[in-house]
C-alpha positions in Angstrom: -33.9 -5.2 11.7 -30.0 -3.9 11.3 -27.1 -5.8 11.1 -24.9 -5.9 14.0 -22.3 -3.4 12.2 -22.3 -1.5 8.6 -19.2 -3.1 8.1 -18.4 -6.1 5.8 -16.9 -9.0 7.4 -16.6 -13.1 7.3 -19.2 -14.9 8.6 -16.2 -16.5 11.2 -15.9 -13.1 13.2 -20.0 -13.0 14.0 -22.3 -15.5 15.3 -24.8 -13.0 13.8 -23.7 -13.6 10.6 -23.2 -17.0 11.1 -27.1 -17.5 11.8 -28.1 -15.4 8.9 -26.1 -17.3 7.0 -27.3 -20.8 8.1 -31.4 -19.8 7.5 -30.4 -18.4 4.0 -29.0 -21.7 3.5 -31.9 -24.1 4.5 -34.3 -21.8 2.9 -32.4 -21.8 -0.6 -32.4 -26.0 0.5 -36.2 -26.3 0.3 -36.7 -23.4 -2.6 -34.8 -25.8 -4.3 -36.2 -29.1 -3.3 -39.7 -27.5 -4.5 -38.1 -26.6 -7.9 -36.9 -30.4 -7.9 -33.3 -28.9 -8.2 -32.0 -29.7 -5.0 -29.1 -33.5 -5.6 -30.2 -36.1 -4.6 -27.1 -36.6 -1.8 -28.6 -33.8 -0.3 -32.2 -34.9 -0.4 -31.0 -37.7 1.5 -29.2 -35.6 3.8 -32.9 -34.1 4.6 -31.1 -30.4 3.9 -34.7 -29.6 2.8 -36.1 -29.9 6.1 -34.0 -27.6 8.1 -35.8 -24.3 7.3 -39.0 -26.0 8.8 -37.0 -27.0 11.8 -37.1 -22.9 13.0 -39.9 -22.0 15.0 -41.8 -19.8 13.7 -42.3 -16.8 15.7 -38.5 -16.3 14.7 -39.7 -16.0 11.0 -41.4 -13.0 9.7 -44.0 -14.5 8.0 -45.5 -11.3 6.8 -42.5 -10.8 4.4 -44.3 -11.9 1.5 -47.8 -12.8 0.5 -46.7 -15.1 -2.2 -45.5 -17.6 0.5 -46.7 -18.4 3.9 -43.3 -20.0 5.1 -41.8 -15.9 5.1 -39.5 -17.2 2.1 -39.5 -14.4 -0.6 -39.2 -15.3 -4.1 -36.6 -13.4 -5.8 
């Protein structure tokens, strides 16, 4: 997949970017909540839950083998 341009920009000027942005967030959300890192405000919140909320023929689940959500580990 590419990146709508090669150019740097804020998240605010592309939707694109804007969606990228939001499933790197709710998948760092449940990394964390697995760790047991994740506060407890945002336990509560159920910010842990929003990466399984996107269906998953959107996710590449063939990204890693460690995982079988598609969430790499770093």
């Amino acid at each position: 997949m590419f990146t709508k341009d090669a150019n740097i920009k804020r998240s605010h000027f592309s939707y694109f970017i804007q969606a990228a942005d939001l499933v790197a967030y709710s998948a760092l959300q449940k990394v964390k909540h697995e760790a047991g890192m994740l506060q407890a405000k945002r336990v509560n919140l159920r910010h842990h839950a929003l990466y399984d909320l996107i269906p998953k023929l959107s996710i590449n689940l063939a990204a890693t083998r460690k995982r079988m959500d598609g969430i790499t580990p770093i």
